[in-house]
N, C-alpha and C positions, 0 to 999 in steps of 0.2 A: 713815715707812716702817718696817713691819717686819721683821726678817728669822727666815729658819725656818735651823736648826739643818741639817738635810739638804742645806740650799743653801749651804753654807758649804763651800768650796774649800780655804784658809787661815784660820786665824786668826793673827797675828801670828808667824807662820813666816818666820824669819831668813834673808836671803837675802843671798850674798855673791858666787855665781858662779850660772850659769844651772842650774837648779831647778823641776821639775814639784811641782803641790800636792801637799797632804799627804794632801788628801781630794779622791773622786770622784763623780760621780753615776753610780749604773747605769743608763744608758739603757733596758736590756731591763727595769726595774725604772718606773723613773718615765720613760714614751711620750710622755706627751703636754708637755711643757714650755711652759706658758703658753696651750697651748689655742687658739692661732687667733692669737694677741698675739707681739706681739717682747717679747723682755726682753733683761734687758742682767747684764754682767758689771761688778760694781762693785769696784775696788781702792783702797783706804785703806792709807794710811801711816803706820803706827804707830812706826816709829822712820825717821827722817832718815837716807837714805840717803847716805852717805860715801864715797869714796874717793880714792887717790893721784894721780889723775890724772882726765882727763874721760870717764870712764865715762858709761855709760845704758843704760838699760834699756826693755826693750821687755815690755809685758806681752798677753798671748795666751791663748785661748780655745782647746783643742786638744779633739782625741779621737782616739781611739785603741783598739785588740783586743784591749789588755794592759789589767788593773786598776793597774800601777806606770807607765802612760800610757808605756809603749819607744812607739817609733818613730811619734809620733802624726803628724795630721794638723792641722796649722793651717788654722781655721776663722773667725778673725777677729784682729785684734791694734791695739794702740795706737799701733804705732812707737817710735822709740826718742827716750826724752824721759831728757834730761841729769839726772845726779843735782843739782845746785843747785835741780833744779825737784820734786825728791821731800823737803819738810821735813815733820815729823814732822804729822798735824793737815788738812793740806790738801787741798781741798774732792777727793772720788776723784771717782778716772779711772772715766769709762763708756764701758763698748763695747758698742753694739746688737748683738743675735744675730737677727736678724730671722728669721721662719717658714721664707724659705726655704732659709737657711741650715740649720735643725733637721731641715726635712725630707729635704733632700734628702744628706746625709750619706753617706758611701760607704761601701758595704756592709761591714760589717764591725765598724764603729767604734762598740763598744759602748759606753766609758766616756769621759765629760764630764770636762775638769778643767783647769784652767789650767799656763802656764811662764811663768818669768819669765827672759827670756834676759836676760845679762850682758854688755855690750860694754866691748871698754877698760877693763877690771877688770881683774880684780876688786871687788870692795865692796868698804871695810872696815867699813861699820855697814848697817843697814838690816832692817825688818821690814815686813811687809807682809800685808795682810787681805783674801779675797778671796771673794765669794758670789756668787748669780745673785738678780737682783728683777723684779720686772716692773713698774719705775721707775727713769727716767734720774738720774744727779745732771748738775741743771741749774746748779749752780753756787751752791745754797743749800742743798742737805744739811751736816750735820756730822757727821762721826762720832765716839761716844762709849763710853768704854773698857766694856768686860763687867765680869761678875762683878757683880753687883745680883743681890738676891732680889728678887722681888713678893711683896706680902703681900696 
């Protein structure tokens, strides 16, 4: 799988309390998202989530009228999965966005982007990576750190 640059949500953006991405997609910019296909929102764990107590996190696919994602609309989400179960490496989280979730969107909500809510936290460690593909991780993806040139 490859991933494009535009689709990238998060890159290893530090997450301690609940937190919209860093980056969004312009819907009124890129319409068509996957074209007739589902895709999916994939999240990888770049640092092992931590905290004092039994936090978790629930990760979300939101959109919203603002580009800083204020008062979005949850569109799909993972539920909330315990931080023992976020170590650093491990195989990510896939959430289908199916067609008719893309299409039928409430008026308004022009910009894509992910949250990552916080429960029973805060965090004390935790990074996290977040793109759109138009491939599930079935449970044999890995994901591998950036920064490579091609030559």
């Amino acid at each position: 799988m490859i991933t494009d640059a535009l689709l990238e949500l998060s890159l290893a953006q530090p997450v301690t309390a609940t937190a919209v991405s860093a980056n969004t997609i312009d819907l009124s910019v890129v319409r068509d998202i996957g074209a007739g296909e589902d895709v999916y929102a994939q999240f990888a764990v770049d640092v092992a989530a931590a905290a004092a107590g039994l936090a978790t996190v629930s990760f979300e696919v939101i959109t919203s009228a603002a580009p800083l994602l204020t008062a979005p609309t949850v569109i799909a989400s993972s539920g909330a999965i315990p931080v023992a179960d976020l170590a650093a490496g491990r195989v990510p989280i896939s959430i289908c966005l199916n067609q008719s979730a893309l299409t039928t969107l409430p008026i308004g909500q022009r910009y894509l982007g992910v949250r990552y809510t916080v429960a029973v936290g805060p965090l004390t460690a935790g990074s996290f990576t977040a793109y759109i593909t138009d491939e599930s991780s079935n449970g044999s993806n890995k994901i591998y750190p950036g920064g490579f040139t091609v030559l």
